[in-house]
C-alpha positions in Angstrom: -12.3 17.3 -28.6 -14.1 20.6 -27.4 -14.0 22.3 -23.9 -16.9 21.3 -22.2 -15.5 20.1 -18.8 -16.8 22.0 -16.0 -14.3 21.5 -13.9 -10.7 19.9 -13.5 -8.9 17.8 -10.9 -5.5 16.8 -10.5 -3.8 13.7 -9.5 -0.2 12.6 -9.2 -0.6 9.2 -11.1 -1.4 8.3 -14.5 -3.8 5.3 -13.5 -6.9 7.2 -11.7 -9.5 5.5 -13.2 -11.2 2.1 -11.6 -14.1 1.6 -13.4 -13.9 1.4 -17.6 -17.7 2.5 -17.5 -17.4 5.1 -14.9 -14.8 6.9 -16.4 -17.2 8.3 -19.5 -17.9 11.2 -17.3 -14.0 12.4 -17.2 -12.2 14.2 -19.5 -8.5 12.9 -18.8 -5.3 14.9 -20.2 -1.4 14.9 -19.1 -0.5 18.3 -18.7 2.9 18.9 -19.9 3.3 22.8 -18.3 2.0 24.7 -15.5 -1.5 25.9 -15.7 -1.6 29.8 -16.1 -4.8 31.4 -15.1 -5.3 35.2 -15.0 -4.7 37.3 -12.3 -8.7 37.7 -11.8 -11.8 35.4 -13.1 -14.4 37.3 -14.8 -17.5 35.5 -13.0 -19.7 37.8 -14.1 -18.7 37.1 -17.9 -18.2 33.1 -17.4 -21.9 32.9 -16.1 -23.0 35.3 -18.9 -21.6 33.2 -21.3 -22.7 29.8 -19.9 -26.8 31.1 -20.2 -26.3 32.6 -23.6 -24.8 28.9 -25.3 -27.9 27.5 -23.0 -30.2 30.1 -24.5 -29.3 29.3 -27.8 -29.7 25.5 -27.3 -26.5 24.4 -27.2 -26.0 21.0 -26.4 -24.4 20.7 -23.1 -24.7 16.6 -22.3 -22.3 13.7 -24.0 -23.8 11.8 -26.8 -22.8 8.4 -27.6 -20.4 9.2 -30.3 -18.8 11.6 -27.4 -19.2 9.2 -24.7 -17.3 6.7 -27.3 -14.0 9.3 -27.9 -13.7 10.1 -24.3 -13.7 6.2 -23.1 -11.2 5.6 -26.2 -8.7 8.7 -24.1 -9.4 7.7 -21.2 -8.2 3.9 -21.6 -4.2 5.3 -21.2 -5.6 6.0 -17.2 -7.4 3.0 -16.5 -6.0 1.0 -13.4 -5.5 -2.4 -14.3 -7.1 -4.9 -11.9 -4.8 -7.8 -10.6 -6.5 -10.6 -13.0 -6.3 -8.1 -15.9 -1.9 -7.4 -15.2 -1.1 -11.3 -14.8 -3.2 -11.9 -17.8 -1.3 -9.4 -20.2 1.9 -11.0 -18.2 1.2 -14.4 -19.8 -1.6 -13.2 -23.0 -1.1 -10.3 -25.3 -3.8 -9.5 -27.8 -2.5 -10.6 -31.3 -1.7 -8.7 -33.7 -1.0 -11.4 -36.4 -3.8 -14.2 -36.4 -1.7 -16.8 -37.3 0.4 -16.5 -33.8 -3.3 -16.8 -31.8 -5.9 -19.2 -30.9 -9.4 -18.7 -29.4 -9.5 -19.8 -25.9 -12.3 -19.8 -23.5 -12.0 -18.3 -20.2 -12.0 -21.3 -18.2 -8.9 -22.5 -20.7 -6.8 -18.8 -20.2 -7.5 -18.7 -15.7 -6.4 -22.3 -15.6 -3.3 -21.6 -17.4 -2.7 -18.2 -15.3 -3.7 -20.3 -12.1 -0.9 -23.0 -13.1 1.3 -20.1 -13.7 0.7 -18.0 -10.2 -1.4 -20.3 -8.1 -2.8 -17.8 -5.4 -1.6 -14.8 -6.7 -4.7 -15.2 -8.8 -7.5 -13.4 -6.3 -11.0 -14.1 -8.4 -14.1 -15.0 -6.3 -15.7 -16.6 -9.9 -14.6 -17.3 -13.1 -17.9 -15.7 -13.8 -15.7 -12.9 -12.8 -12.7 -13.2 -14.7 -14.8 -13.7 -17.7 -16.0 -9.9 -16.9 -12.6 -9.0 -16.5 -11.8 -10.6 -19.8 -15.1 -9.1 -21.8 -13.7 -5.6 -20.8 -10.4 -5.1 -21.8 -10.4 -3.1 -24.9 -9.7 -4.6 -28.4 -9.6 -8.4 -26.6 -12.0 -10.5 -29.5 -14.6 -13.0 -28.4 -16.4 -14.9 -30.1 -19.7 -17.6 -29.0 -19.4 -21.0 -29.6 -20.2 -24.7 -28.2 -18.0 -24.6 -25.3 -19.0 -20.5 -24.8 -17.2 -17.4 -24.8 -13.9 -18.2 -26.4 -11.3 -14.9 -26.5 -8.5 -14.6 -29.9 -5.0 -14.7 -27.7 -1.6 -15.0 -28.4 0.2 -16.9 -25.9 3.7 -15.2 -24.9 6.4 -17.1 -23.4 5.6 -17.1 -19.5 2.9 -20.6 -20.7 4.4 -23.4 -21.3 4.8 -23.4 -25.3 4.2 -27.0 -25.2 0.3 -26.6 -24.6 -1.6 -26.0 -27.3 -4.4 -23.6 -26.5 -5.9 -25.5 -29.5 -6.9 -28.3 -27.2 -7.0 -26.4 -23.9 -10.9 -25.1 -24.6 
């Protein structure tokens, strides 16, 4: 990806953004060495350099193709809300389709609710089923009963249910 930041901030955690959406505006990186800057900024040079790329019509806004590639980096320093780490405690996304079953969202926060009770802080399961519509790579699918969401259950759920019949 290009340099066209205008600025940098630092942070002494890994997980700074809250927000998947707002986090298109950020260009996240782990530096791995001390930031060298020279002795003196050339202002005068920076500024001339800024107008000329403007002058020439460079493009100096995100597209959606940019917008895309920085959300895809960015996803390593998204905070994970509450609802979202109990579900990856008890869900994973699968990576072999005969080890998953679609579920719908009422289905997966009953399960996690049996599982951790009121550990589980949702005011909805309108919200949960935001929750689960933004984690990246999760597939959904529409059908009778809804929204139903490809998992894999992991061992934390009690292997005797059958997500099958849990809709």
């Amino acid at each position: 990806m290009p340099r066209v930041a205008s600025f940098i901030a630092t942070a002494n955690v890994s997980d700074v953004f809250s927000d998947p959406s707002g986090c298109r505006r950020f260009i996240a990186v782990t530096l791995t060495d001390p930031i060298r800057l020279p002795d003196r900024i050339d202002y005068e040079q920076l500024y001339a350099q800024a107008v000329a790329e403007l002058e020439a019509g460079r493009r100096y806004w995100f597209d959606e193709a940019d917008t895309q590639e920085i959300m895809a980096n960015n996803v390593q320093y998204q905070q994970r809300t509450p609802a979202e780490a109990l579900f990856f405690e008890c869900f994973s996304i699968p990576k072999d389709l005969t080890k998953s079953a679609y579920m719908t969202a009422a289905s997966i926060f009953s399960l996690l609710r049996q599982r951790y009770g009121s550990q589980l802080h949702l005011t909805s399961l309108s919200h949960f089923g935001r929750v689960l519509a933004n984690i990246p790579n999760l597939h959904s699918k529409h059908s009778s009963h809804g929204t139903e969401y490809l998992v894999a259950v992991q061992s934390c759920i009690d292997q005797s249910v059958n997500p099958n019949l849990k809709r």
